[in-house]
N, C-alpha and C positions, 0 to 999 in steps of 0.2 A: 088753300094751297100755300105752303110756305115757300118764303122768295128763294132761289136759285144759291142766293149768297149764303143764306142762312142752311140750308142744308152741307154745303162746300167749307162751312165755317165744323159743322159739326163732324164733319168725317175727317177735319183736320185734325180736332181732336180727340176721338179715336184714337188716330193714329197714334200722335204723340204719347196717349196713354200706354198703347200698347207695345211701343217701344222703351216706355220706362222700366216698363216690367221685365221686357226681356232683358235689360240690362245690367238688373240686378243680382251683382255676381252672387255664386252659390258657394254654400260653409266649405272651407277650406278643410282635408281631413289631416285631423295630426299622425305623419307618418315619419317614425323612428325609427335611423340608421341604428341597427346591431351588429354587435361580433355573433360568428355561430361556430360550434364543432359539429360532426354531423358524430352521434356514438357508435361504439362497436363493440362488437361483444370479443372477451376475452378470458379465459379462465384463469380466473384469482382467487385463491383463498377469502372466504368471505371473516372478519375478523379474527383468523388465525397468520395471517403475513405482517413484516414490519420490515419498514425501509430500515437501510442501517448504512455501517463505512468500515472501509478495515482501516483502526488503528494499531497501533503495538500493545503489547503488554504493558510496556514500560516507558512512561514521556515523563519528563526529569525537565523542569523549568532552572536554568540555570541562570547565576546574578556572581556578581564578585562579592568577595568578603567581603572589600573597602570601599570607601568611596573615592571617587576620582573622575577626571576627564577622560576620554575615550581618546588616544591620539591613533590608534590601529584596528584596521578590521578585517580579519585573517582570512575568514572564509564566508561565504554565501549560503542564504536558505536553499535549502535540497542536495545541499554539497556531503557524500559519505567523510566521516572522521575516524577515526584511530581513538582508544584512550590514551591520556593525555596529551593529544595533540592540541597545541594553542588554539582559540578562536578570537578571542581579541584580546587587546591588551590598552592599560588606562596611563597617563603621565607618570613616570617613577620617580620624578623627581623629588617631594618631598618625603618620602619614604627612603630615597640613597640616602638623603641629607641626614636623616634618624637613625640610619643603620652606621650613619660615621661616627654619629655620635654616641651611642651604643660602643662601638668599638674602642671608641677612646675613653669610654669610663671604663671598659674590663682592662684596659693598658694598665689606667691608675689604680684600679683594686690589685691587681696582680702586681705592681710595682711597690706598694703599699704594703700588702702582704711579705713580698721577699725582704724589705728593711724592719718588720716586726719579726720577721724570721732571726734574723743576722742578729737583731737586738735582744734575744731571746737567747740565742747562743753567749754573748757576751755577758750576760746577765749570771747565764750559769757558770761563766768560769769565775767573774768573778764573786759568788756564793761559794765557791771552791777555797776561793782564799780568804774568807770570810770578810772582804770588803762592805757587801752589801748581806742584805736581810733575806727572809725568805718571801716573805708580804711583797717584797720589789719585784721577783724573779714571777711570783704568782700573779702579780697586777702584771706584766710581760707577755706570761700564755695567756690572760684574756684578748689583752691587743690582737696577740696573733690569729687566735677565735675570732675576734670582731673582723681584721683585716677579710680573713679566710671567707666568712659570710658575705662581705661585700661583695666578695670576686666571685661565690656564688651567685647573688644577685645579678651582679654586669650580665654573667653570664646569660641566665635565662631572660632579661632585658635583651639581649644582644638577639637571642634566639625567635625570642616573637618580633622583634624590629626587622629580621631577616625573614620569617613568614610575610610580615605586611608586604614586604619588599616580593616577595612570591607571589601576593592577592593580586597583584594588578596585572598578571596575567591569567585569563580565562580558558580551562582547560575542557577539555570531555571529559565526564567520568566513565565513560563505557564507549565502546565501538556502534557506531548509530548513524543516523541522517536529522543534519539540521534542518529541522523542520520549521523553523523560524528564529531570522536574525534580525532583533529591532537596532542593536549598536551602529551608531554609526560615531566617525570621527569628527570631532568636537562640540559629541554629549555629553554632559556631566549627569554622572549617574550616584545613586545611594547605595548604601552597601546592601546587600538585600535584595536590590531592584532587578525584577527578572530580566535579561534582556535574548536570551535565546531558549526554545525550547528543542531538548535533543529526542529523536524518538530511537530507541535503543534497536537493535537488532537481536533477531530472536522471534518468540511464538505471536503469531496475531492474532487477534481476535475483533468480531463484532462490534460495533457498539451501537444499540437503538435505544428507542424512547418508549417507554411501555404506557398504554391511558389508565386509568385504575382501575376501569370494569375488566382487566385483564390481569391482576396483577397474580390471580390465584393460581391459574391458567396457566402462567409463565412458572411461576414456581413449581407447580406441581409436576411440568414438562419433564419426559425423561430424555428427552433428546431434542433437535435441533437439525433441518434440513439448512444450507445457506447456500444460493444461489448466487451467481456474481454477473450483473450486466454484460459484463465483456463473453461471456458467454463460459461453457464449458459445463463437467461435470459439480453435481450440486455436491457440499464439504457438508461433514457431519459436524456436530458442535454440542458444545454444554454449557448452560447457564453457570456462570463463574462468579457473579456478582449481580447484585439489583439493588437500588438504592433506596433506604425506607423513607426518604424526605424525596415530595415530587420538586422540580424544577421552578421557582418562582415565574418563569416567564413562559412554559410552556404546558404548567401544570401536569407535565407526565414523570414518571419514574425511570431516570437514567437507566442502561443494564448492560452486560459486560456477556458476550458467548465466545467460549472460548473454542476456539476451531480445533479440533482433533487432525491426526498429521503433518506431512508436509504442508506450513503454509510458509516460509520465507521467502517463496516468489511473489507472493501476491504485493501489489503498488498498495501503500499508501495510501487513503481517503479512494481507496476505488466504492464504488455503488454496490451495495448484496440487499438481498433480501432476505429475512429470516423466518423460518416457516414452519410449526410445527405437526409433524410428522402423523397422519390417522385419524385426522379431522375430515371431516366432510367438504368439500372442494364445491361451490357453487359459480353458475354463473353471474358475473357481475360486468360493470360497467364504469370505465375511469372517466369522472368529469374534474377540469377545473375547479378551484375550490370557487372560483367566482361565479360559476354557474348555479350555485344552489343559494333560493333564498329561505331563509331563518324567521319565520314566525309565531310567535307564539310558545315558543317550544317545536315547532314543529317545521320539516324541511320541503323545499318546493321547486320547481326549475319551471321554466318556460319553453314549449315548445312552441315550434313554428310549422304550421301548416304553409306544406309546400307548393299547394293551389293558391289559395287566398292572399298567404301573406300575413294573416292573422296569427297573434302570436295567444296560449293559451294557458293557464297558470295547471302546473300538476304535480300532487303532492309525491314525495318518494321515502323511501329505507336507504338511509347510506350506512355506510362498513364503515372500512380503516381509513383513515388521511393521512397521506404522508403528506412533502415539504411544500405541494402548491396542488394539490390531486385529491379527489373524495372517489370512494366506489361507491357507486347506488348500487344498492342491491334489488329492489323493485321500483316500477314505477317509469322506466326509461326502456323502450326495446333499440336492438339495434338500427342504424340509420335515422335513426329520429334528428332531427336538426334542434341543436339545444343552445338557447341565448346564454352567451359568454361574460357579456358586460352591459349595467345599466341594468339588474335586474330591478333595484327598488323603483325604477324610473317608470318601466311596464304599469301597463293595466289589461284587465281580461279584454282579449278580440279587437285589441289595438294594430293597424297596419304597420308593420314596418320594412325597410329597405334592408337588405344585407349587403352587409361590408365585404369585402375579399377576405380570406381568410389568411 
């Protein structure tokens, strides 16, 4: 029979054992706060739309002839102009200063000239009274030739000195909206150096960015549906221009649709969409372009199950992209909850938290 102590010794540690165990915290799980959009379905042209903007026909970078200081700055970007109406103007001073002296050389050729004249006269009388030769009177009409050229010269010296004197003020060349005024007063600028761009008034047109699996697509187009954000009846339009060199920085093909009728109301950089006309219309789905992850060649998004919490890798089909937007075309149904941000950071049936949206 074992002593009293020695049993009370053993259930003590028991115990102790089996408090260590319970206290041994358990794996913490790695659970990642996401952004989410829940999708919707919307009907969009499945690669036959392209974001676009109404500019003008016609934007005209304008610069001064000359160089000079800016001491004036007439009008503001988005302000309508008149043609010829000033927009800025540069220091004239050393240009008066050139135009005086211009002035005062055509004084002396023109002064010059009237004493080779008069000389020229008296030359002939006295060849009349046979004082002098004829070689004298002849060497006399060169003078006056020479004179005469100078005062040509002054002249057209005088002329461009009074242009310069012109350059340093910055005109419109057409009725339009300053679309951008970089002048300010006491810039010094190059002659050349754009400092406003005017957008003329007149026909508007489109302008999108075409990808090159499309480019045949657009050319072949006989027409042109254009839709405007602000809402209203969609404009008919024609490809006016496409560019054969894609964009260095966005690897797509500029392109130009010119809108058919009245568009002189239409704003400036308003939002359209351009859409051609007897294409097959599918449903699709606009996600952020940060929702889609890239691998391999191949495109994928994260869903989130709405029970769990568990988030699930799923491959999709996307369309067109515009400026921050991709359509999947399979692969996403509506309502589905789709991670926004931190897709490379996921792993399959990883828990996470969602953010407010």
């Amino acid at each position: 029979m074992k002593h009293p102590a020695a049993r009370l010794w053993l259930a003590l540690l028991g115990t102790l054992a089996l408090s260590a165990c319970q206290d041994k915290p358990a794996p913490q799980q790695d659970i990642r706060p996401v952004r989410y959009v829940i999708a919707g379905g919307s009907a969009a042209p499945s690669g036959d739309s392209y974001a676009g903007e109404i500019r003008p026909r016609h934007e005209t970078q304008l610069a001064f002839r000359v160089a000079g200081k800016v001491v004036a700055k007439l009008v503001n970007s988005g302000e309508h102009v008149k043609k010829g109406q000033p927009l800025a103007r540069l220091d004239p001073g050393d240009y008066q200063l050139d135009l005086a002296a211009k002035q005062a050389q055509l004084a002396a050729a023109e002064s010059d000239l009237a004493q080779q004249q008069l000389n020229l006269k008296r030359y002939r009388e006295l060849l009349a009274k046979a004082f002098i030769s004829q070689a004298q009177v002849d060497a006399q009409q060169n003078g006056v030739a020479a004179a005469r050229a100078k005062v040509d010269q002054a002249r057209a010296g005088l002329a461009s000195s009074r242009n310069q004197t012109d350059y340093t003020t910055l005109a419109a060349d057409a009725d339009g909206v300053v679309s951008q005024m970089q002048a300010e007063p006491g810039m010094v600028v190059a002659a050349g150096q754009p400092v406003a761009k005017l957008s003329q008034d007149g026909a508007r047109e489109v302008a999108i960015q075409v990808p090159e699996n499309a480019l045949e697509q657009v050319r072949r187009a006989g027409g042109f549906q254009i839709s405007l954000w602000k809402g209203g009846a969609p404009l008919p339009g024609a490809l006016r221009e496409l560019a054969a060199d894609a964009d260095p920085a966005t690897r797509t093909y500029p392109a130009r649709i010119a809108l058919s009728g009245d568009s002189h109301a239409l704003q400036l950089g308003m939002t359209a969409n351009v859409r051609i006309p007897g294409h097959a219309v599918g449903q699709a789905l606009s996600l952020p372009l940060t929702a889609v992850l890239d691998l391999q060649g191949k495109h994928y998004v994260w869903l989130i199950d709405p029970r769990s919490l568990r988030v699930s890798r799923k491959p999709v089909s996307v369309g067109t992209v515009d400026n921050d937007s991709i359509a999947i075309a399979d692969g996403v149904r509506p309502g589905d909850k789709v991670v926004t941000a931190g897709v490379h950071l996921l792993r399959e049936q990883q828990r996470v938290k969602l953010l407010a949206q």
